[in-house]
N, C-alpha and C positions, 0 to 999 in steps of 0.2 A: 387802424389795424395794427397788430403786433406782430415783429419778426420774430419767428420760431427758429428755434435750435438747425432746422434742417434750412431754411431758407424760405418754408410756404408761410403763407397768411395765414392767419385765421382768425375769426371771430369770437374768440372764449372771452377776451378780456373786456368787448366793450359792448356786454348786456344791459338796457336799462333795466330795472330792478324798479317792477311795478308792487307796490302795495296796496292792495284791494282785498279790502272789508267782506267776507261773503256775504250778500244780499241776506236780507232781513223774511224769518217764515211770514207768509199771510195767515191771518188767519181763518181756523175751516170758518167756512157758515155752517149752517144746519142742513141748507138745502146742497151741498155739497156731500154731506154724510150720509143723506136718504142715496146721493148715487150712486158713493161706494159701497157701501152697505145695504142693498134691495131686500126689502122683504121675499119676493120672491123666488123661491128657490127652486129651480124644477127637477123634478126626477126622471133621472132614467127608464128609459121603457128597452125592455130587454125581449127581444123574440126567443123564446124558447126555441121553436121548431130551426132557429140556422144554423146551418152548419149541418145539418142531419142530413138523409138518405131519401129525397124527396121522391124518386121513384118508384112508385109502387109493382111491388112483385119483382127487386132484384135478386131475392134468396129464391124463387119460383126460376126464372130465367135461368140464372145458375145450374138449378137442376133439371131444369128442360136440358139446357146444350150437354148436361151428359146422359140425359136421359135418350140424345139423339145417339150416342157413341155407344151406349153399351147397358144394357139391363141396371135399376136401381135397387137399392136395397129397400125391402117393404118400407121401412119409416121414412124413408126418402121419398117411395111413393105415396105412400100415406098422405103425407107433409103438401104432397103437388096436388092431388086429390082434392084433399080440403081448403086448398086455397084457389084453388077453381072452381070449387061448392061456393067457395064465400063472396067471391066476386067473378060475376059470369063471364064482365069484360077482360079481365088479366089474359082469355085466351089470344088474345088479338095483339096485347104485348110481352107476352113471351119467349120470345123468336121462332114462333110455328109458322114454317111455312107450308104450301104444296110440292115441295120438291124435295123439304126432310120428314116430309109424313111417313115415307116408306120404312126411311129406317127407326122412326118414333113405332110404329108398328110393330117392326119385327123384334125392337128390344125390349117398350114397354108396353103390348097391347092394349092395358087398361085406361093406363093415360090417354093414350090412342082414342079410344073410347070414349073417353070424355069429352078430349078436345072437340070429337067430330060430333057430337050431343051441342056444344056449347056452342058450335059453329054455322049450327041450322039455320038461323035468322039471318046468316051475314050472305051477303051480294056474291063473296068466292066460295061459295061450298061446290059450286061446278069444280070449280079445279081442285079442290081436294078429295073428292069425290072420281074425277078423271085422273087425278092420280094415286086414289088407291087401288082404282080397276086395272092400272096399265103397268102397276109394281108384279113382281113374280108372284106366285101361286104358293103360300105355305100355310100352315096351322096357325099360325099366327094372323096374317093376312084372313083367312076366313072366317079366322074367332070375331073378327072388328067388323067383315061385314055381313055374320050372324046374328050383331045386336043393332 
């Protein structure tokens, strides 16, 4: 060990000082090159549909919940119409219930109308049916259960 200027040790001065060759390449085989190099090469399989809007009838939903709050505009309804024409079960997830029938009524009759056409086969038409009878009495309310 060497005395330094300050008084500590240290080890700088007495490194052995190895000399080593770097190891020599092998060389490849062949059957070494088939593993780097595989013939097969496989592709990507890409799902189109992910990432999209899996739910059917969220642009319908949408305008049910304002179709609960306040009258739509004809192409609005239009729009709700025909995609309850196109598929009879959408009525069931759209957010229709028996308890905002009333006001589906009184804003947009026809829908109204629809809905309760579309709802004839299901197990709750009692309660939508009990709760159009026990909503108040207006022009609206009898136009829906005139048809």
């Amino acid at each position: 060990m060497s005395l330094h200027t300050a008084g500590s040790l240290t080890l700088l001065g007495f490194e052995p000082s190895f000399m080593r060759l770097p190891p020599p390449r092998l060389e490849v085989s062949d059957a070494e090159l088939m593993w780097i190099n595989p013939d097969y090469s496989p592709h990507l399989l890409w799902e189109t549909g992910l990432c999209q809007d899996n739910s059917k009838g969220a642009e319908v939903r949408e305008l049910m919940s304002k179709a609960f709050k306040g009258p739509l505009i004809p192409t609005q309804q239009q729009q709700v119409l025909a995609e309850l024409e196109a598929d009879s079960r959408l009525v069931y997830h759209c957010g229709l219930t028996p308890q905002k029938l009333p006001d589906l009524v009184e804003n947009n009759p026809m829908i109204a109308i629809e809905c309760l056409l579309k709802l004839m086969s299901s197990s709750q038409l009692n309660e939508y049916l009990s709760a159009l009878v026990n909503m108040d009495m207006s022009l609206h309310s009898m136009e829906v259960v005139n048809r």
